[in-house]
DRENTORKOL-3810 file (N, C-alpha, C; in nm, 4 decimals):
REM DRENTORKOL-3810
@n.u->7.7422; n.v->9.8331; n.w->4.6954; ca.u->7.7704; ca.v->9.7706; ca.w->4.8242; c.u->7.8240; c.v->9.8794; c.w->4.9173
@n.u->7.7882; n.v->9.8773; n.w->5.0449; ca.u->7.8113; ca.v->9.9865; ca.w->5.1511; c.u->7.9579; c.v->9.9718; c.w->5.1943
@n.u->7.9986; n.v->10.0708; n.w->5.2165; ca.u->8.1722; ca.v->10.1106; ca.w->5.2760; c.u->8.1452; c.v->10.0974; c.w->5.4066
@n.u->8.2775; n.v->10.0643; n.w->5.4659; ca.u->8.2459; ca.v->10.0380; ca.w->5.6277; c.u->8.3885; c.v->10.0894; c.w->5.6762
@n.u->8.4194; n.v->10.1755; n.w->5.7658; ca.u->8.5456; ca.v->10.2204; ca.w->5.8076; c.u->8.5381; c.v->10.1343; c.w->5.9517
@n.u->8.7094; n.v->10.0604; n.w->5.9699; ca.u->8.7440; ca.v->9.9904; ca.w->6.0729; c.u->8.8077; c.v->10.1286; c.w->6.1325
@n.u->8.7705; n.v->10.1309; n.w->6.2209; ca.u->8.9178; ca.v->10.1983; ca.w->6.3492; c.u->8.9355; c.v->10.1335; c.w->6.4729
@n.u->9.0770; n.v->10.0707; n.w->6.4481; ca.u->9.1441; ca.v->9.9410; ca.w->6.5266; c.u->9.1784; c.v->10.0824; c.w->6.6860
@n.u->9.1750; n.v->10.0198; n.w->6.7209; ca.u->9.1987; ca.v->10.0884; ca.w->6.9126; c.u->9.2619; c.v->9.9563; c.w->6.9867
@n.u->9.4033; n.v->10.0086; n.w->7.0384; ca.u->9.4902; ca.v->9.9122; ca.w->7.1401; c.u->9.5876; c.v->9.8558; c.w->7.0218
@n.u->9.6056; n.v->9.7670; n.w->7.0421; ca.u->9.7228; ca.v->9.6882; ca.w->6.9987; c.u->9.8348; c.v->9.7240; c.w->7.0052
@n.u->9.9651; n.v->9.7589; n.w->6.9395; ca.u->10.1055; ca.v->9.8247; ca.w->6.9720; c.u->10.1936; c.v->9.7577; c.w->6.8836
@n.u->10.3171; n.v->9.8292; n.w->6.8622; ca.u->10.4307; ca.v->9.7536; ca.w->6.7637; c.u->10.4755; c.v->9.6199; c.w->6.8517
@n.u->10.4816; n.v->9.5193; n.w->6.7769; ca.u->10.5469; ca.v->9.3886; ca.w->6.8815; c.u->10.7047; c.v->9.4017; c.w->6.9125
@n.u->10.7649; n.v->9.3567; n.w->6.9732; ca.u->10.8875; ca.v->9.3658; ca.w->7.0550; c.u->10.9735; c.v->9.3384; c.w->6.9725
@n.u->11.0162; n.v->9.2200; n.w->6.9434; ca.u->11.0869; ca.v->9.1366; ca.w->6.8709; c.u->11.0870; c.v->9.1452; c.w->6.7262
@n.u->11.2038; n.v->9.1226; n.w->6.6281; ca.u->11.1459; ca.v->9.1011; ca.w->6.5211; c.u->11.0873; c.v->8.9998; c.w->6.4799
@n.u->11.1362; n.v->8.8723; n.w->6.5096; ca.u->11.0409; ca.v->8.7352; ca.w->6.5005; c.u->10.8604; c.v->8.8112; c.w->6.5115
@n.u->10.8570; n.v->8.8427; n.w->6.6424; ca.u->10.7300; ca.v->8.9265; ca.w->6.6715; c.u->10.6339; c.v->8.9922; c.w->6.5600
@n.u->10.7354; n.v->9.0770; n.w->6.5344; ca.u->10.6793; ca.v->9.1898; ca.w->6.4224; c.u->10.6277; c.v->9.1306; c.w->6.2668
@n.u->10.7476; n.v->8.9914; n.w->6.2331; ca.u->10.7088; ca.v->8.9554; ca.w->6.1118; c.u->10.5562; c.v->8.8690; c.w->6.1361
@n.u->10.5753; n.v->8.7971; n.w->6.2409; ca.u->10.4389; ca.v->8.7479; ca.w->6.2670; c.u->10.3503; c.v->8.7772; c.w->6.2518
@n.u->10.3380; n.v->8.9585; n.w->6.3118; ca.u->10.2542; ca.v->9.0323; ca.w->6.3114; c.u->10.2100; c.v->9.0998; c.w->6.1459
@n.u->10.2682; n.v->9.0689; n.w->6.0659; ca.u->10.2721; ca.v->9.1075; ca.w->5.9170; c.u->10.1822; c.v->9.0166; c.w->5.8912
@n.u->10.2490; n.v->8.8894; n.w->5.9089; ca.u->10.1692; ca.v->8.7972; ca.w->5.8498; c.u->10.0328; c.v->8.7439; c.w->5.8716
@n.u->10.0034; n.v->8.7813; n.w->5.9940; ca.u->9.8726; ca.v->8.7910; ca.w->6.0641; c.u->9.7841; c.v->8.8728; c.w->5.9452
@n.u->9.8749; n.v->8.9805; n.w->6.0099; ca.u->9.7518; ca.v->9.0879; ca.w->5.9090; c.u->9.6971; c.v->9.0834; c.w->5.7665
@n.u->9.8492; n.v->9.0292; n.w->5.7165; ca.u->9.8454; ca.v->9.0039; ca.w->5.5812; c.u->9.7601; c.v->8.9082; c.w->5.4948
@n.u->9.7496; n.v->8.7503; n.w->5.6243; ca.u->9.6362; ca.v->8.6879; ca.w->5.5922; c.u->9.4934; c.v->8.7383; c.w->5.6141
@n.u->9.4901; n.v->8.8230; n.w->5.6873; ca.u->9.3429; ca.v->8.8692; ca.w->5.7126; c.u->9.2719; c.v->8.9449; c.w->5.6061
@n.u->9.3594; n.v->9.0513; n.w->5.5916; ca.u->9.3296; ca.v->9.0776; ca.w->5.4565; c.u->9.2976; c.v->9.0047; c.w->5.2955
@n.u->9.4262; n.v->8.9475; n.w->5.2861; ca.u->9.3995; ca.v->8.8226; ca.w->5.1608; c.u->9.2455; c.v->8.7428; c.w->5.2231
@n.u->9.1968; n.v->8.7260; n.w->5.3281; ca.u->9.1043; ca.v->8.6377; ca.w->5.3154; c.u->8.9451; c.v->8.6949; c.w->5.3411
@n.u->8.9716; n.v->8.8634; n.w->5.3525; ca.u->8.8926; ca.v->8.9928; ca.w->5.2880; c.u->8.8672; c.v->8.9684; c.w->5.1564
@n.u->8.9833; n.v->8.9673; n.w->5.0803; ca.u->8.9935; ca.v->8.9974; ca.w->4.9425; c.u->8.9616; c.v->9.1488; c.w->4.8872
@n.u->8.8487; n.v->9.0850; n.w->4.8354; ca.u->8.8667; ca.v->9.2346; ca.w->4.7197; c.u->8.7806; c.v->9.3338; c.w->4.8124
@n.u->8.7128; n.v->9.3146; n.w->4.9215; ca.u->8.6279; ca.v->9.3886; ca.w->4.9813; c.u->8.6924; c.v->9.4727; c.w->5.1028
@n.u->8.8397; n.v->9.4596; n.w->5.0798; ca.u->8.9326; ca.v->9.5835; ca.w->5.0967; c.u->8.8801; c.v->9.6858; c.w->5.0207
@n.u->8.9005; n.v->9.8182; n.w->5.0548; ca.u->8.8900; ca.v->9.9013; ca.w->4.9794; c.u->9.0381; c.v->9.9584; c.w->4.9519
@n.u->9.0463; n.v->10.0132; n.w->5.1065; ca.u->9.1480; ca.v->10.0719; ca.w->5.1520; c.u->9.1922; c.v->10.0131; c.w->5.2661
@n.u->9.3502; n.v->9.9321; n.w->5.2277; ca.u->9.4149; ca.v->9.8958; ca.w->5.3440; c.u->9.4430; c.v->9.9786; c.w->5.4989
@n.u->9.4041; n.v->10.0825; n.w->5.4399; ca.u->9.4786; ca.v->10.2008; ca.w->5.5827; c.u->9.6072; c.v->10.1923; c.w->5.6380
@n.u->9.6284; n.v->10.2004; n.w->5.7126; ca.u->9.7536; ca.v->10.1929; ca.w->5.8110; c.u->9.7131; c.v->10.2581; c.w->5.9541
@n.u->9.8372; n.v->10.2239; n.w->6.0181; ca.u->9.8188; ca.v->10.2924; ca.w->6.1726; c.u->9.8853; c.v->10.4769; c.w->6.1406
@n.u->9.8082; n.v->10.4724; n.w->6.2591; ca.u->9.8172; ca.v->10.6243; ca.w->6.2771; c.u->9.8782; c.v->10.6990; c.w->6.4259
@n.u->9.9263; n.v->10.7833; n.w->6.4447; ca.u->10.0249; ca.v->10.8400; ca.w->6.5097; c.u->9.9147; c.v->10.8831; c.w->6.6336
@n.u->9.9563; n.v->10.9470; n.w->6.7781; ca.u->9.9040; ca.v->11.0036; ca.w->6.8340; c.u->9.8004; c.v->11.0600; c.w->6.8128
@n.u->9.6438; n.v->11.0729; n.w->6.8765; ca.u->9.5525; ca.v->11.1304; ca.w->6.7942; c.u->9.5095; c.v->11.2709; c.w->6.9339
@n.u->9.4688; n.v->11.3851; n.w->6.8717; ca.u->9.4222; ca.v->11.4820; ca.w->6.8950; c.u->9.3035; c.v->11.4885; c.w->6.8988
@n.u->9.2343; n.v->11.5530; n.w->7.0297; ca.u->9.1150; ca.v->11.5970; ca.w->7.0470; c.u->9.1044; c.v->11.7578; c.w->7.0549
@n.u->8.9875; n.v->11.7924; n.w->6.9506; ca.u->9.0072; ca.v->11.9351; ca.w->6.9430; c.u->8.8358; c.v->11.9313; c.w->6.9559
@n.u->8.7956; n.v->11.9878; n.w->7.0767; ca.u->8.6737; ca.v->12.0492; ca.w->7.0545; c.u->8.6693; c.v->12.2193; c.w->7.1336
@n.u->8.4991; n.v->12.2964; n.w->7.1582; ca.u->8.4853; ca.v->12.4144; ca.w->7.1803; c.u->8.6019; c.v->12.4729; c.w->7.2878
@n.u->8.6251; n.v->12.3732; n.w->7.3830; ca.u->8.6547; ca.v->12.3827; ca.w->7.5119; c.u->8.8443; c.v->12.3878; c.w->7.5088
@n.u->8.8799; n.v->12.3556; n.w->7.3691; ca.u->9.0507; ca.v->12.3684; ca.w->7.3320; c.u->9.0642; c.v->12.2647; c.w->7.2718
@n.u->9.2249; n.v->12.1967; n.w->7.2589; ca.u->9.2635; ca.v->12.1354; ca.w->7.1913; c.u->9.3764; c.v->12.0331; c.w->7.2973
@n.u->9.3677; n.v->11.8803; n.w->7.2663; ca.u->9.4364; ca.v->11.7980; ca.w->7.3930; c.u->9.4545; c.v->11.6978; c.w->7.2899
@n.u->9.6297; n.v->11.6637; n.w->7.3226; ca.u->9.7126; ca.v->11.5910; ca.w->7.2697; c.u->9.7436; c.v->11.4587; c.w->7.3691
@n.u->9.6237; n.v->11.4339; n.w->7.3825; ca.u->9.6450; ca.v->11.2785; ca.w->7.4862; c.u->9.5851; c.v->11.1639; c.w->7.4087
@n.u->9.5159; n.v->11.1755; n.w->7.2699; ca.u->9.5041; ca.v->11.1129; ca.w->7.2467; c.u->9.3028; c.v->11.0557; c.w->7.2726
@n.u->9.2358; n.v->11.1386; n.w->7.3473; ca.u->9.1159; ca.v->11.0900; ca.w->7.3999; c.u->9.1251; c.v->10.9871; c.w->7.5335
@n.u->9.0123; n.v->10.9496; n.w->7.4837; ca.u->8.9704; ca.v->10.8384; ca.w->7.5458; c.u->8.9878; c.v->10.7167; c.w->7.5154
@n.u->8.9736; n.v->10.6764; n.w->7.4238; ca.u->8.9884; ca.v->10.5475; ca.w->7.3872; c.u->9.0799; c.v->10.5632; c.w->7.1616
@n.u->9.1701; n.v->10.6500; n.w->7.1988; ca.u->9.2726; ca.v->10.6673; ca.w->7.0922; c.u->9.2706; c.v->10.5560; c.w->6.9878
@n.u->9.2668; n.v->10.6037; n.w->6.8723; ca.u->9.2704; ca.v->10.5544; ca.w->6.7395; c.u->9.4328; c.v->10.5152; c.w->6.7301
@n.u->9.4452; n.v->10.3552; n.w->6.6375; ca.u->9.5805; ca.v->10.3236; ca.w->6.6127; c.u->9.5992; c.v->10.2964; c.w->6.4868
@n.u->9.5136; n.v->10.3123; n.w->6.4177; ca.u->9.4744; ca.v->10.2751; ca.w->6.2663; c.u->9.3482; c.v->10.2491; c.w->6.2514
@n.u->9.3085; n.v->10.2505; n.w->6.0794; ca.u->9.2223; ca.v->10.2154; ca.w->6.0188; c.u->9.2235; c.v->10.1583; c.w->5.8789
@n.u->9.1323; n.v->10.0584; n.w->5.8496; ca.u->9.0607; ca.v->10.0139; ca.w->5.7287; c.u->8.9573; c.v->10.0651; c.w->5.6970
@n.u->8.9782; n.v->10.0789; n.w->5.5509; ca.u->8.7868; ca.v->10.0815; ca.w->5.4803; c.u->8.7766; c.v->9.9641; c.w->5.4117
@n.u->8.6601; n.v->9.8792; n.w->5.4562; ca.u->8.6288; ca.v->9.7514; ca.w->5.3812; c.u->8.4828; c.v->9.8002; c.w->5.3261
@n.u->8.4508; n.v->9.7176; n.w->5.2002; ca.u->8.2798; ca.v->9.7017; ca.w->5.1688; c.u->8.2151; c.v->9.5432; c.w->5.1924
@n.u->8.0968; n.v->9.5771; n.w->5.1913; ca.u->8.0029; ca.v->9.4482; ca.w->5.3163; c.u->7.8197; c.v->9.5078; c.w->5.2891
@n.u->7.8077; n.v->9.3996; n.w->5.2744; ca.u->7.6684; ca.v->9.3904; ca.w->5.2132; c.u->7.5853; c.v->9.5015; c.w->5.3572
@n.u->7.6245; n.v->9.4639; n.w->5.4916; ca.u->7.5328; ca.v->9.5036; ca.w->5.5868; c.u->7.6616; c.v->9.5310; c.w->5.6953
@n.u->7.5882; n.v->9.5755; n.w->5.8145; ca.u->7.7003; ca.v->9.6136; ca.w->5.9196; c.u->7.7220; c.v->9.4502; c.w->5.9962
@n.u->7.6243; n.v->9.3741; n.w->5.9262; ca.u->7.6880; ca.v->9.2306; ca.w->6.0484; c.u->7.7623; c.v->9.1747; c.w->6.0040
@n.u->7.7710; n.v->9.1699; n.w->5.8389; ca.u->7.8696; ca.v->9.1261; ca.w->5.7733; c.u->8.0076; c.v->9.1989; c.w->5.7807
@n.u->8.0003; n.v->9.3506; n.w->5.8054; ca.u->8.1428; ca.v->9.4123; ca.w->5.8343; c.u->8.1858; c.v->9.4145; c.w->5.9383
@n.u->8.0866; n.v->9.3398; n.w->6.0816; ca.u->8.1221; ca.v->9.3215; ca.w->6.2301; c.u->8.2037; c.v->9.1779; c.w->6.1914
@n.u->8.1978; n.v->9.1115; n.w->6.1230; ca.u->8.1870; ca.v->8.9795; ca.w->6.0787; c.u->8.3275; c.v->8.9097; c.w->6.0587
@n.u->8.3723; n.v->9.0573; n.w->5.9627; ca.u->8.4939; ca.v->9.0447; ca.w->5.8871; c.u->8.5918; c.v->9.1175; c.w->5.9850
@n.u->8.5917; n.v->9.1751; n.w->6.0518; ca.u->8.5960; ca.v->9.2229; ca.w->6.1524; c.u->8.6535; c.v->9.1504; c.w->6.2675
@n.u->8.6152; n.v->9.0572; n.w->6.2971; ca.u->8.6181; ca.v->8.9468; ca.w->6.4185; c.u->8.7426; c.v->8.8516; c.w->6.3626
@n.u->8.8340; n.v->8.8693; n.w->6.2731; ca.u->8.9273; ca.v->8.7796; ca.w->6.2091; c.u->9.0336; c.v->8.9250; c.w->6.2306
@n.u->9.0302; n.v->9.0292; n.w->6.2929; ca.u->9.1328; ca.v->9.0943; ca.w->6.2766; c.u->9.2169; c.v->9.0553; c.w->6.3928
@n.u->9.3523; n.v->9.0680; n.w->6.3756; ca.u->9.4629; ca.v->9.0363; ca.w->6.4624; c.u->9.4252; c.v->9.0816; c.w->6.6017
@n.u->9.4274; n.v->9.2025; n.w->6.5843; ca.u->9.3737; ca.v->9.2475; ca.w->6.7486; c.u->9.3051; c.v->9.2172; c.w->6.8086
@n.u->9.1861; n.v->9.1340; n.w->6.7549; ca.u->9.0445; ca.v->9.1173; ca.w->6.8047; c.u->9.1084; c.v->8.9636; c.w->6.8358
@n.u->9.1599; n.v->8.9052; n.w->6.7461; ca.u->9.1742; ca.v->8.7536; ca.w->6.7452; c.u->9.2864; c.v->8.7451; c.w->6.8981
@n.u->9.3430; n.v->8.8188; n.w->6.9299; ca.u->9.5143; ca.v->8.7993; ca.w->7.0515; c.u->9.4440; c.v->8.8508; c.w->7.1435
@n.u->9.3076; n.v->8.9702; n.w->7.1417; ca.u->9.3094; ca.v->9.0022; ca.w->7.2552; c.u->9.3655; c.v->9.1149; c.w->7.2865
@n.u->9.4589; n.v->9.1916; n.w->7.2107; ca.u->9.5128; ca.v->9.3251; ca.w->7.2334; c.u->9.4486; c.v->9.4519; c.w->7.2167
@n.u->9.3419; n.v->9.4414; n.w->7.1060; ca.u->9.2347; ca.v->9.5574; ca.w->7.0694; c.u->9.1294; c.v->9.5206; c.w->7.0413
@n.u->9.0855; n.v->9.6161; n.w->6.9519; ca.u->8.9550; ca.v->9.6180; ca.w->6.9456; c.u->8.9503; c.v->9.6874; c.w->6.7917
@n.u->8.8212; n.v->9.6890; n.w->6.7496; ca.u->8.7660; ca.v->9.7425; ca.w->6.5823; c.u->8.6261; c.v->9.8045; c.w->6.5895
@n.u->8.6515; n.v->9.8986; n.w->6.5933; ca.u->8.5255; ca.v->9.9947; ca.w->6.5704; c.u->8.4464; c.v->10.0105; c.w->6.4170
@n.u->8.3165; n.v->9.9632; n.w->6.4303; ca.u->8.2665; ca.v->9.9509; ca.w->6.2645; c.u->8.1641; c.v->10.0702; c.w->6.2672
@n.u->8.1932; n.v->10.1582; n.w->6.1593; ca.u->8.0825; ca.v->10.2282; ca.w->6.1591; c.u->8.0510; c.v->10.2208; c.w->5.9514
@n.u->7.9685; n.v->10.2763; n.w->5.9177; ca.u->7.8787; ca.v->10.2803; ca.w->5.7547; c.u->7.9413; c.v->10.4267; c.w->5.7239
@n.u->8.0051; n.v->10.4019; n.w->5.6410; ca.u->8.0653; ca.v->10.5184; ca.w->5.5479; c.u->7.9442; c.v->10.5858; c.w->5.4840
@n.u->7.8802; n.v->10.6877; n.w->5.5134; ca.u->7.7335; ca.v->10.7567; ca.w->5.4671; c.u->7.7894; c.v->10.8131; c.w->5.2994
@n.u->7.7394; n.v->10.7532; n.w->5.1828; ca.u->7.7531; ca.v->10.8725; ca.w->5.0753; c.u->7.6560; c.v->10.9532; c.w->5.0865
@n.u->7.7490; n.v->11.0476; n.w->5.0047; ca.u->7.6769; ca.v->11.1820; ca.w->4.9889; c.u->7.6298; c.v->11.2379; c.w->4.8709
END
C-alpha cells in the first residue's frame, strides 16, 4: 500500500488551555479514526527555511510548513480523503498538502 506524506500549512497553537486540550482531542480522534494507516504521527515543525541557488531565507517561504503526517492509502483520493477529517481542514484554519511518498 502507497505512503502519502501530509504537510499541514496554517493553523497555530490555540490560546487558552480549555483551547489547546480541545485541540488534542480533535487531533487525537482523527487519528484513532485513521487507525493503523498512520504510519507516522509527525508533529509540527518550527520555522521553515528556504535555501536555494540564489541564498538562504528564514521567512519561512511562501506558504510555510507547520507539521506533518505520513499516512498509507490505497490511492491519492483515498489519502485526499483521509485528509479532509483533519482539524485544520475541518475549522478552517489550514490546509493539508498530499503528495505519494515515491520508493526507491
Amino acid at each position: 500500500m502507497p505512503k502519502f506524506l501530509y504537510v499541514f500549512h496554517g493553523g497555530g497553537m490555540p490560546e487558552t488551555e480549555a483551547a489547546q486540550q480541545q485541540a488534542m482531542t480533535d487531533w487525537g480522534s482523527w487519528y484513532e479514526a485513521m487507525g493503523p494507516k498512520v504510519v507516522d504521527g509527525g508533529a509540527p515543525v518550527g520555522m521553515s527555511h528556504t535555501v536555494s541557488r540564489g541564498g538562504h531565507v528564514e521567512n519561512g517561504g511562501a506558504n510555510p510548513a507547520s507539521g506533518y503526517t505520513v499516512v498509507m492509502a490505497d490511492d491519492h483520493a483515498e489519502a485526499c480523503e483521509m485528509a479532509k477529517g483533519c482539524p485544520m481542514v475541518v475549522d478552517g484554519s489550514g490546509s493539508v498538502e498530499v503528495a505519494q511518498i515515491m520508493e526507491m
